[in-house]
N, C-alpha and C positions, 0 to 999 in steps of 0.2 A: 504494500500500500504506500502512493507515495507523501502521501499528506494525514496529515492526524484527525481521525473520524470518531464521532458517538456511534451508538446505535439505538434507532430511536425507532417506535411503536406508533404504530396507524393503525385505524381502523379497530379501537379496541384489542391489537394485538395481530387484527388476520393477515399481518404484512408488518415486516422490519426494515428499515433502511438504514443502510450506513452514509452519516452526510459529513463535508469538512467540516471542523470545530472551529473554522476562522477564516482561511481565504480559498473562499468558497457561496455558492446560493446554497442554501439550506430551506429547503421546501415546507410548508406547512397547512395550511388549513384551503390553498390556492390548489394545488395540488389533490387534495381529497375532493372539492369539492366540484371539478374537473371531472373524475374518476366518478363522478358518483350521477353523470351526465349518462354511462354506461348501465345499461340494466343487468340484472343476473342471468338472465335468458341467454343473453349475447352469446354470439358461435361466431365463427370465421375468423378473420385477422384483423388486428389493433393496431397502428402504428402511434407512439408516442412520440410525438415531434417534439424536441428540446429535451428529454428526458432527464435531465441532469443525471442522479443518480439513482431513478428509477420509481420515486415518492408514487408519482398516480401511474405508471404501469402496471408498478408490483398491486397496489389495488385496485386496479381492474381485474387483474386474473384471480387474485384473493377472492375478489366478491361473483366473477364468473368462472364458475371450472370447465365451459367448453370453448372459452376464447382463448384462441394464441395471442400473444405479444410481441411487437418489436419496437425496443427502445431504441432510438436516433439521436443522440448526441456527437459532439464534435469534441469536447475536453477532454483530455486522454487521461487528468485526474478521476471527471468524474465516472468516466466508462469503468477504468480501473475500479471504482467503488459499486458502481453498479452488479459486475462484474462478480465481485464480492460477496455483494449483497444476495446474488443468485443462489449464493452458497451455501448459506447461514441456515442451520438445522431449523428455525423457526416458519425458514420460509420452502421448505421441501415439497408444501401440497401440490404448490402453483410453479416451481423454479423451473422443472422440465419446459414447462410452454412458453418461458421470456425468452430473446434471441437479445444479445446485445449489438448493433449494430453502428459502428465509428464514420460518421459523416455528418458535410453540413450541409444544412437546409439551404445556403447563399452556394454550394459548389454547381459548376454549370452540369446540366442533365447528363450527360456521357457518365458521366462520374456519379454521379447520385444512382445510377442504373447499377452501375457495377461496386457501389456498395451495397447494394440490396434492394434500393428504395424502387420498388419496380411499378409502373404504369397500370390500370383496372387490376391491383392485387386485393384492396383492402376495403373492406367490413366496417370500417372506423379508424375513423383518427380522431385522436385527443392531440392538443396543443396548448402552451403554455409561455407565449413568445415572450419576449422581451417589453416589456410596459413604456420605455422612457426613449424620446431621441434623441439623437446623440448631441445636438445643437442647444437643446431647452433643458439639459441639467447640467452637473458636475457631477461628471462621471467615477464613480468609487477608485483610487489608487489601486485596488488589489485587482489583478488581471482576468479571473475565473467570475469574480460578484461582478463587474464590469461587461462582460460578455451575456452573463444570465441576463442583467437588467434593461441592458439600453441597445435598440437597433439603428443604423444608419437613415435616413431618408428614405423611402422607396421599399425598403427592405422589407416591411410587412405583406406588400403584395405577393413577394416569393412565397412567402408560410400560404398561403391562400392559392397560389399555386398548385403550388408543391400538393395539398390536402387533396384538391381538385384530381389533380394530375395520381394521384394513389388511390382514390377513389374507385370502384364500381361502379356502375351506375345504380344511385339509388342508395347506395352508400350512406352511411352518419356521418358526421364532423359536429365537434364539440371542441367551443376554445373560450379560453377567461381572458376576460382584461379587464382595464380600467374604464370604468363609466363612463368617463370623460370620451374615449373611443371610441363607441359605438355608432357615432356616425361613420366615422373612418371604416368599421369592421362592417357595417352594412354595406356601405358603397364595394366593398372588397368583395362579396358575397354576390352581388348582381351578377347576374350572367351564371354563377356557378353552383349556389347551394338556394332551394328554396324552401318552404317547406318551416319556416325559420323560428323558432322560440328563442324569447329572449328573458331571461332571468335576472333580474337586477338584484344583488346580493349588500347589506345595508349592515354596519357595524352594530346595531341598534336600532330602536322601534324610533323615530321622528328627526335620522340622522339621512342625510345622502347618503344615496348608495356608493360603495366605493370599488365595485367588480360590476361586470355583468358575465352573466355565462351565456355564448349564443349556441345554437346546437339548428345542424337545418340540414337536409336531404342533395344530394349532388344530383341536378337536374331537374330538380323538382320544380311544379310552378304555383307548390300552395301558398294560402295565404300566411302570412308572417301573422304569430300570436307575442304578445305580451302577459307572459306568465305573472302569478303574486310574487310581492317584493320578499324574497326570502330573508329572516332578522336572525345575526347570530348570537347576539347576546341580550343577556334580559338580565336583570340585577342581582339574578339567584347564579349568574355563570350563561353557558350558553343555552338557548331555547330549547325547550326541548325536539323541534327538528332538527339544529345545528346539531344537537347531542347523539342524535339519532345517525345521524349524519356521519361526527369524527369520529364517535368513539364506540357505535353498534355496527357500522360500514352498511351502513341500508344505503340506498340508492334515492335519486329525488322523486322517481315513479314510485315508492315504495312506501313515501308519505302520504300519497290519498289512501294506503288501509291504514288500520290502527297498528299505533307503536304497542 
């Protein structure tokens, strides 16, 4: 291992991940709540765009036992920890069906084929891109949190791409960001994914939301819904769907029956 890792509990346990202790993304509640975009039913193949070190892969396959995985990362730390994490007697129910796969989302197609990422292969994709651009922050000194957090200009249509281009037809895609973006991740969607839900995710019950989750069909030409505002925390901790959520690994489809 070349960097120093915790190991840390998702999903009440049904999933472990080993993350950097420091310079490094360290995945948390963004990640689950991604993963939880996937129902249990789910069969066929996963692509984990951004995977770092495997945070919403490994719980996807946690919470579905007949979906394959493959995780897409570019940081040879966190592949390495991914890698790893396949390993860990905790995670042996799910580890046979993760593939780790070393590539980046910005390399030109010739090359993204021949590391794996192949054209009408895939079932779903989850995504987890970069939030910030490069221009409108101050970008983190440490080189691994730097790459997690902030994309170039232009660079988000590749991910939307890329999703489209791995797709089926007919295919899922499910990706988080910032609130603030969701014009941005609409406009990115036309022409590719319809079908569209969109989930706005709210620190608290009378705060802005500060994620949304969109999730929408490749080709499709249903109508776009606006799902309820989902609230993760309430004064007792988190609500009990957020709870339901981190630390039972239910799914969002799995909150219309009873907890």
């Amino acid at each position: 291992m070349t960097t120093t890792a915790s190991k840390d509990q998702f999903i009440g346990g049904g999933a472990y991940v080993l993350q950097p202790r420091s310079d490094g993304h360290r995945s948390g509640m963004d990640a689950v709540f991604l993963a939880a975009t996937v129902p249990r039913t789910a069969t066929g193949l996963l692509y984990d765009l951004g995977s770092g070190t495997g945070a919403a892969g490994f719980c996807c396959a946690a919470r579905a036992p007949e979906l394959a995985v493959r995780l897409v990362e570019r940081d040879e730390d966190m592949l390495e920890l991914a890698r790893d994490g396949c390993c860990l007697p905790e995670n042996s129910a799910f580890s046979d069906r993760v593939d780790v796969l070393p590539a980046d989302i910005l390399m030109p197609a010739p090359e993204r084929e021949e590391a794996g990422l192949l054209a009408n292969s895939a079932d779903w994709v989850i995504a987890n891109p970069p939030f910030y651009l490069q221009q409108k922050v101050r970008s983190s000194p440490h080189q691994h949190r730097r790459e997690a957090h902030v994309l170039e200009e232009g660079d988000l249509e590749t991910w939307f791409r890329l999703t489209a281009m791995l797709l089926k037809p007919g295919g899922q895609m499910a990706m988080i960001h910032t609130a603030d973006a969701l014009i941005d991740v609409l406009k990115l969607c036309e022409g590719r994914f319809g079908s569209l839900e969109i989930r706005p995710i709210h620190p608290r019950a009378g705060k802005k939301a500060n994620r949304v989750v969109v999730c929408g069909q490749k080709g499709s030409r249903g109508e776009l819904t606006l799902l309820p505002n989902f609230i993760v925390h309430d004064d007792a901790g988190n609500t009990r769907e957020a709870a339901a959520i981190l630390r039972e690994g239910r799914g969002f489809s799995e909150l219309q029956s009873p907890l």
